[in-house]
C-alpha positions as CSV (number, residue, x, y, z in Angstrom):
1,X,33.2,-23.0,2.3
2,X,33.6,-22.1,6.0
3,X,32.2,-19.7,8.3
4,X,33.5,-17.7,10.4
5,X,33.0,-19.5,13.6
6,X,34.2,-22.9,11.6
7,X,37.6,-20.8,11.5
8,X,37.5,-19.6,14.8
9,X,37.0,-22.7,16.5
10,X,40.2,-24.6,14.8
11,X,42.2,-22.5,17.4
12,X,40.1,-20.3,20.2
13,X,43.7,-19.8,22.1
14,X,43.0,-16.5,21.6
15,X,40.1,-16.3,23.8
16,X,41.8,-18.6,26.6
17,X,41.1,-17.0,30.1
18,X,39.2,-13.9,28.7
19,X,35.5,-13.2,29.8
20,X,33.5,-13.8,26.9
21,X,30.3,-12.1,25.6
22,X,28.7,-13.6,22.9
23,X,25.4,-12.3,20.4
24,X,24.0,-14.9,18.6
25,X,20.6,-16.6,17.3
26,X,19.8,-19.6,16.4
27,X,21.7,-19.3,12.9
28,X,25.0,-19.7,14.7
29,X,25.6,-23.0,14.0
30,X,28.6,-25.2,12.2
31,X,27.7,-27.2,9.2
32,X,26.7,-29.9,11.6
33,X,24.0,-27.4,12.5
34,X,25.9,-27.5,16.6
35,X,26.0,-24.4,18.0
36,X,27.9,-21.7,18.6
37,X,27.2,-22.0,22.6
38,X,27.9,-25.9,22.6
39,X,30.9,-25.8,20.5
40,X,32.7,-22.5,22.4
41,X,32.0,-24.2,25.9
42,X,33.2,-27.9,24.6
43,X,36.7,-25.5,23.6
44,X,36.9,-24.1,26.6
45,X,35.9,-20.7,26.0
46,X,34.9,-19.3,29.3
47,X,31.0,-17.9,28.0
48,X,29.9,-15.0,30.9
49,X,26.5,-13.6,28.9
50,X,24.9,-13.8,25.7
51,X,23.0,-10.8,24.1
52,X,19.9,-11.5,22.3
53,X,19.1,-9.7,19.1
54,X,15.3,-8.9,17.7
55,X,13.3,-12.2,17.9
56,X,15.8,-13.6,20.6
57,X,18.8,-15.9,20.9
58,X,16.2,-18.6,19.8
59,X,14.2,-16.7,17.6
60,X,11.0,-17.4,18.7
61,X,9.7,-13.7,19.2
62,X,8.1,-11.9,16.6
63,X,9.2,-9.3,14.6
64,X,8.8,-5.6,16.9
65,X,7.8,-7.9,19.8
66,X,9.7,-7.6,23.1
67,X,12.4,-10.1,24.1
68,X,12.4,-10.4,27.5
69,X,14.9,-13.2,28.1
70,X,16.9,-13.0,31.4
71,X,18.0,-16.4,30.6
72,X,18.6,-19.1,27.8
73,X,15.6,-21.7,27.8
74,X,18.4,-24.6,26.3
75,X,22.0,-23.3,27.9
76,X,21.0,-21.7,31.2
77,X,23.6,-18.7,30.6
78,X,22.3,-15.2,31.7
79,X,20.8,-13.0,28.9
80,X,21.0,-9.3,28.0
81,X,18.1,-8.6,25.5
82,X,18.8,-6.1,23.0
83,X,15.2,-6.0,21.6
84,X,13.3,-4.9,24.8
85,X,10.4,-1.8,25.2
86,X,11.8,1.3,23.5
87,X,14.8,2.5,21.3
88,X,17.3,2.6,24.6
89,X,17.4,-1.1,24.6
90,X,18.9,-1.9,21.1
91,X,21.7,-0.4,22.7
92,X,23.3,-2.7,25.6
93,X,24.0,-0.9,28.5
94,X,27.4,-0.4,29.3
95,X,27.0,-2.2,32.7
96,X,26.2,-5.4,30.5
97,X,29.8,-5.3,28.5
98,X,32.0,-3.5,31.4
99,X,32.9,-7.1,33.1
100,X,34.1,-8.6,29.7
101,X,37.1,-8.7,27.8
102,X,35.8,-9.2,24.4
103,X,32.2,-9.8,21.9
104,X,31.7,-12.5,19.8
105,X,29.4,-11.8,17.2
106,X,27.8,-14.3,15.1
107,X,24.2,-14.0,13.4
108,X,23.4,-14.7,10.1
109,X,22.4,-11.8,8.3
110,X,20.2,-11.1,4.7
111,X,21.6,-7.9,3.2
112,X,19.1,-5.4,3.2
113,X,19.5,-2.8,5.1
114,X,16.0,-2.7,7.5
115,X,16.7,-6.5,8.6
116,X,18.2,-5.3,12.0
117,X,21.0,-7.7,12.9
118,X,23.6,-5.4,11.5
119,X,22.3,-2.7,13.5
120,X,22.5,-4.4,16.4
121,X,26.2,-4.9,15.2
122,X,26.8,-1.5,15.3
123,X,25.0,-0.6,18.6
124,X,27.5,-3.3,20.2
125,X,30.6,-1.9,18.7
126,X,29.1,1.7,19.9
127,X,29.1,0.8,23.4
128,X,32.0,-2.2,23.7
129,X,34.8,1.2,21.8
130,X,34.6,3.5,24.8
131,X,35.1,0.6,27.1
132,X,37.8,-0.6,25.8
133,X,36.3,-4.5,24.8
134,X,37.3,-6.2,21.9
135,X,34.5,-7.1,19.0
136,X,35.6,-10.3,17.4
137,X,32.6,-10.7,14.0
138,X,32.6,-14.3,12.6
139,X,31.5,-13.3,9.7
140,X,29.1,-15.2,7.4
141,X,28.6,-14.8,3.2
142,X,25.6,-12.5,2.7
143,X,23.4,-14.9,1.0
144,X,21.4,-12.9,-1.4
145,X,25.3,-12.4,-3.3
146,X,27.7,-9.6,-2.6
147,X,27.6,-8.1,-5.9
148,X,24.1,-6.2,-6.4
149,X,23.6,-2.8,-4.5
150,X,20.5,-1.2,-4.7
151,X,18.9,1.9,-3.5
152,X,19.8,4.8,-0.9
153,X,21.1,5.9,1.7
154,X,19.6,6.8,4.9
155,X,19.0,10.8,4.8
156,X,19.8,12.8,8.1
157,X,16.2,12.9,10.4
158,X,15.2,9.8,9.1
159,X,17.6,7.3,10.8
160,X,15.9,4.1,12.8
161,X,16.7,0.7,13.9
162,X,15.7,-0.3,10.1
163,X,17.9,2.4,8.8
164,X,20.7,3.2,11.3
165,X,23.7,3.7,9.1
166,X,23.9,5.1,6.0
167,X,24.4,2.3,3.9
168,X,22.1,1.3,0.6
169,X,19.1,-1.0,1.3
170,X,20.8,-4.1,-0.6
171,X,24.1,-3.6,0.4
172,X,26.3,-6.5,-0.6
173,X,28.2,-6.5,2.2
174,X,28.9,-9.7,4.7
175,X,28.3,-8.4,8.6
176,X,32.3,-8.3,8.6
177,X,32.5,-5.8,5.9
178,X,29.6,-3.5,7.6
179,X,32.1,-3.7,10.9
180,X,35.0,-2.4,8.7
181,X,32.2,0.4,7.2
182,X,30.7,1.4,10.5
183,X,34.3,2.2,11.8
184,X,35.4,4.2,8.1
185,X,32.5,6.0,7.6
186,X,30.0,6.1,10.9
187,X,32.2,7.4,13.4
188,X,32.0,4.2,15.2
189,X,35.2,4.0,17.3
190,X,35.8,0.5,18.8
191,X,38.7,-2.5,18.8
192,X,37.4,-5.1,15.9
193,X,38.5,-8.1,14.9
194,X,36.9,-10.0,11.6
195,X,37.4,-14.0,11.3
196,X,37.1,-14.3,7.9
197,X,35.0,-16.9,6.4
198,X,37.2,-19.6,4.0
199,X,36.1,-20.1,0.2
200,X,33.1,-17.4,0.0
201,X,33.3,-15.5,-3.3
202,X,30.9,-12.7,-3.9
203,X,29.3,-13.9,-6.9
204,X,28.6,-17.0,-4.6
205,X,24.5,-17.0,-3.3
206,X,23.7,-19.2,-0.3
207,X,22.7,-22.5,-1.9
208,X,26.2,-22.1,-4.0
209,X,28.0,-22.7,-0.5
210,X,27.5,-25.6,1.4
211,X,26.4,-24.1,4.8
212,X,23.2,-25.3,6.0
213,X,20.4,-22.9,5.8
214,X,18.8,-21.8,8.8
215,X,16.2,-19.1,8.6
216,X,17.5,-16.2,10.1
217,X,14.0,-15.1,11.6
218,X,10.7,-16.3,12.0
219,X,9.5,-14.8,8.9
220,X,12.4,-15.5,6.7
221,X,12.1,-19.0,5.8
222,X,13.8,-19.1,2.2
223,X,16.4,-17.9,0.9
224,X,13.9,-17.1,-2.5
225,X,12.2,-15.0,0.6
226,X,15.4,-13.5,1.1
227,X,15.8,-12.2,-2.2
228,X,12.8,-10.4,-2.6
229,X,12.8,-9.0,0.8
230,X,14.5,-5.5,-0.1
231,X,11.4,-4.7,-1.7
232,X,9.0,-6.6,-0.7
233,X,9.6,-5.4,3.0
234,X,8.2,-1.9,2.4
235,X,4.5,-3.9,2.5
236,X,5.4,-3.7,6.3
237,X,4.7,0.5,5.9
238,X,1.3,0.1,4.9
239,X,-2.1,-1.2,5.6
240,X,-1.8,-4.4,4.1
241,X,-0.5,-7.9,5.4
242,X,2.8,-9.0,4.5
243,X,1.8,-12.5,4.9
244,X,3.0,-12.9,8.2
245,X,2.4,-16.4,10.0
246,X,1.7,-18.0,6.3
247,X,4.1,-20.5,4.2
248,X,5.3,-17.3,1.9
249,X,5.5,-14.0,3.8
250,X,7.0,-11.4,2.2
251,X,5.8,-13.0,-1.0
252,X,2.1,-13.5,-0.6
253,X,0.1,-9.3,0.4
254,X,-3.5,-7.9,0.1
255,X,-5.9,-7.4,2.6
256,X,-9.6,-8.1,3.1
257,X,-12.2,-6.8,0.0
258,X,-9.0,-6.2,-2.4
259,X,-9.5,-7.2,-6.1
260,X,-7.0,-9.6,-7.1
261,X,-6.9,-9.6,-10.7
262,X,-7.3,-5.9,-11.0
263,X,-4.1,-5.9,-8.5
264,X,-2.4,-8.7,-10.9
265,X,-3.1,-6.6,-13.5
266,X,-1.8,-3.5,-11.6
267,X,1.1,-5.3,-11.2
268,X,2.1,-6.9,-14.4
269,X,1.6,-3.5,-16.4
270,X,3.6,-1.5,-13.9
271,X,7.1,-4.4,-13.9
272,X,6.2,-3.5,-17.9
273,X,6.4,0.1,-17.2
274,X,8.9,0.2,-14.8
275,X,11.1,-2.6,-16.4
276,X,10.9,-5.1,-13.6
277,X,12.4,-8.2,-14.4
278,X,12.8,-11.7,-13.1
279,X,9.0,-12.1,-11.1
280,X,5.4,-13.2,-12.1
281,X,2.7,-12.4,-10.2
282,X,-0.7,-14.6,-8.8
283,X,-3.8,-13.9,-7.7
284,X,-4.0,-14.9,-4.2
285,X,-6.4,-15.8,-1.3
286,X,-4.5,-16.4,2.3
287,X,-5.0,-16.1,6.0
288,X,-2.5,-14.3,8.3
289,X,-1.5,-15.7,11.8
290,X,0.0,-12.6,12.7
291,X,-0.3,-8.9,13.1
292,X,-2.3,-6.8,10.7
293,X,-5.8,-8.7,9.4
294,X,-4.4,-11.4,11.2
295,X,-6.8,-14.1,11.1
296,X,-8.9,-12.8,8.3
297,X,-9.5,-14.0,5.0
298,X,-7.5,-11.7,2.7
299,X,-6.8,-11.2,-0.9
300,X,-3.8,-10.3,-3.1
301,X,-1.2,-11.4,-5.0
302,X,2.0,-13.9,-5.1
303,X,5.1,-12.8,-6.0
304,X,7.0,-15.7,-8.2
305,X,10.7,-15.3,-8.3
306,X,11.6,-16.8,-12.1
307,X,14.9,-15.0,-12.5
308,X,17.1,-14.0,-9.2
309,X,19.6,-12.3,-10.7
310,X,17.6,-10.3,-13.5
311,X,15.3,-8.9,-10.0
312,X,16.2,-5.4,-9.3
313,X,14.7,-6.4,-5.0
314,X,13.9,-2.9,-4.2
315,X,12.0,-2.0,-7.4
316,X,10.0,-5.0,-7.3
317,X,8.7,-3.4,-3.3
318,X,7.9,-0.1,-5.0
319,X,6.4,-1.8,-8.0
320,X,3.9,-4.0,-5.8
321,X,3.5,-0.9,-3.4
322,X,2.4,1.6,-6.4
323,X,-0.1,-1.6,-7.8
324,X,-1.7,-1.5,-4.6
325,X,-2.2,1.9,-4.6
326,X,-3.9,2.5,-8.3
327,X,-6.0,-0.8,-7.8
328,X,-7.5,0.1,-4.6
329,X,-7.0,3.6,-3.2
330,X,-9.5,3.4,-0.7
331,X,-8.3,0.1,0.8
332,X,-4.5,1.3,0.7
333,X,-3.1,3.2,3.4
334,X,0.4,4.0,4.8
335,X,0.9,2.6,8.4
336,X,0.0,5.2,11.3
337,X,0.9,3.2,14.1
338,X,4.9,3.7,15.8
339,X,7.1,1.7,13.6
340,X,10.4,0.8,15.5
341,X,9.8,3.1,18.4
342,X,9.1,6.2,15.9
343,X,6.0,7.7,16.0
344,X,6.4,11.2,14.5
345,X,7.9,9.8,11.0
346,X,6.0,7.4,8.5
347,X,7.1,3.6,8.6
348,X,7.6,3.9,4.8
349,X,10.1,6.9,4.9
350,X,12.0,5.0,7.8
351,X,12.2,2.2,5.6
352,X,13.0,4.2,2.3
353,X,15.3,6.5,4.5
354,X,12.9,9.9,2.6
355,X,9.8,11.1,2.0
356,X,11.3,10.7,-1.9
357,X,9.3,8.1,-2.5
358,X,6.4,8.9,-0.9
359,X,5.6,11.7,-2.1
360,X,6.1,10.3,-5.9
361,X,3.8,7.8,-5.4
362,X,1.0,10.7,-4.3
363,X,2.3,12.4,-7.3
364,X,1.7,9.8,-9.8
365,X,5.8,10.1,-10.2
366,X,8.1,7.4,-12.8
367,X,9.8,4.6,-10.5
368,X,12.6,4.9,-12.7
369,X,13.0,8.6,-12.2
370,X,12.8,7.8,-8.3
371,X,15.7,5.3,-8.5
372,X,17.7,7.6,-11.3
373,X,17.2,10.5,-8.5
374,X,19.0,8.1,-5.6
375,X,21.5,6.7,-7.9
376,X,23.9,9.7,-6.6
377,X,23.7,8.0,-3.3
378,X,24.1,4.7,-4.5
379,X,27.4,5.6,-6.1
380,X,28.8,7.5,-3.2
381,X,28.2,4.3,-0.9
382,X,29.7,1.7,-3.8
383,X,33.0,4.0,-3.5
384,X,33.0,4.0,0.3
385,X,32.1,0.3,0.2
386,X,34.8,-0.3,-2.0
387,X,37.4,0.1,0.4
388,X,35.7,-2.3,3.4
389,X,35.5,-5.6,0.9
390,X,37.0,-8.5,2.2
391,X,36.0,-10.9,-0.6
């Protein structure tokens, strides 16, 4: 198995005497965990910028936190962030890509549609089409598999950074194949090139390859966390801590005063109900280092990930979401604050891309039905899918 930049880097004659921009984070690496940067300048490959994603070229922001870098820490190259003060910035300016010739793009992605990298993808390709500058993607396998496809699409009024193209919230696509999508089907008119990655097959999950694992964000330290992170990110629209700045975010939730075996139970009985498969849950205690309650004891529950492929991701979210809910009415709450530089549309609908399942939560409303209501979506986007595969 090879990456894309692996591939690219066994001849870069195409890139001799061209004006490179590259967007990167720390998961561009070979399998000798060296980096993209290192490796491009050892080849010669004349490196004029670098354009920093959410969390940064070295990922050490947090997630919705500013990146402010005007210049790599470990390089020295000049930096254009991507992730800066309001929704104008995930865009690069055009002034920032005018003097190049052509993008590299090379960031590990999850596959789930609100993890933003992608996004950022298509913003670049956006701004580099009308100027005529060549996006080269070294693309990388999409670890959680590129078979399982889950969930909507984003409906018209409710598009965000975490929901900027209208593509299903597991999507099963390598960032190579979204290129090939955003261009078929998002009006996004720009020169792109995809170096392919070598011996990826889509059945194939990360730790089936044998690329190192890096985790692609601060708060995405497994690839288990991965898996259940088209779900279990929809905690991030509510009241409730995620578990950020613990060992297991996106896995451990709850907040101060909440029951945990009453949640547990909540839980177990609505996977029953709802046919969720493939997780166990735990009562939990744990103590966030970041953001909401941060610093304050809370209690919840675990999610345990016993079956990966048997996990329906985005069910699992609205299962979780719905135990919270009948447990402890009073304690849950959907998120009020600006989520992504939108203020006048609830995090959760950004996230879910409609009210849809909002409002059939109030409602007391079947999962199922919620998911057999979307599955119209989910079919129009494995047709148009169908034709950007490149594995």
């Amino acid at each position: 198995m090879r990456s894309g930049l692996e591939v690219l880097l066994d001849d870069v004659r195409s890139l001799a005497g061209l004006r490179v921009g590259l967007v990167c984070n720390h998961t561009a690496v070979d399998r000798g965990l060296r980096h993209a940067i290192d490796l491009l300048q050892a080849a010669g490959v004349r490196l004029v910028r670098l354009f920093a994603p959410e969390h940064g070229v070295r990922a050490t922001a947090q997630d919705m936190e500013y990146v402010g870098e005007q210049r790599d820490p470990v390089s020295g190259l000049p930096v254009m962030s991507l992730y800066g003060h309001d929704a104008a910035s995930l865009h690069p300016p055009a002034a920032a890509l005018a003097d190049l010739d052509v993008v590299l793009f090379d960031i590990q992605d999850i596959g789930a549609r609100y993890y933003t990298y992608q996004a950022t993808l298509g913003f670049v390709m956006q701004v580099a089409g009308p100027l005529g500058v060549r996006v080269v993607v070294l693309d990388r396998p999409n670890p959680i598999g590129g078979e399982a496809v889950e969930g909507n699409l984003v409906n018209p009024g409710f598009e965000s950074f975490v929901g900027a193209f209208p593509i299903a919230v597991r999507h099963g696509m390598t960032v190579g194949e979204l290129a090939r999508f955003f261009q078929r089907f998002c009006g996004v008119q720009a020169e792109v090139d995809i170096v392919r990655c070598e011996g990826w097959q889509r059945h194939q999950w990360f730790d089936e390859t044998d690329l190192p694992w890096v985790y692609p964000s601060p708060n995405m330290p497994t690839l288990e966390t991965a898996t259940i992170y088209p779900g279990m990110c929809l905690v991030e629209a509510t009241t409730l801590s995620e578990g950020r700045g613990t060992t297991r975010p996106f896995h451990l939730f709850g907040a101060p005063g909440l029951d945990p075996q009453r949640l547990v139970a909540e839980a177990t009985a609505g996977a029953a109900r709802a046919g969720l498969q493939g997780v166990r849950f735990r009562p939990a205690a744990f103590n966030p280092g970041f953001q909401k309650h941060a610093g304050k004891g809370c209690t919840g529950l675990e999610v345990h990930l016993t079956d990966r492929r048997a996990m329906h991701g985005l069910l699992l979210g609205m299962v979780t979401l719905e135990a919270a809910w009948r447990a402890d009415p009073e304690r849950f709450g959907w998120r009020a604050e600006p989520y992504e530089f939108i203020a006048d549309v609830p995090a959760i609908d950004l996230l879910t891309g409609s009210p849809e399942y909002r409002e059939a939560l109030a409602a007391g409303g079947a999962l199922p039905d919620v998911l057999a209501a979307w599955e119209p979506q989910r079919q129009e986007f494995l047709a148009r899918r169908a034709e950007c595969l490149l594995y």
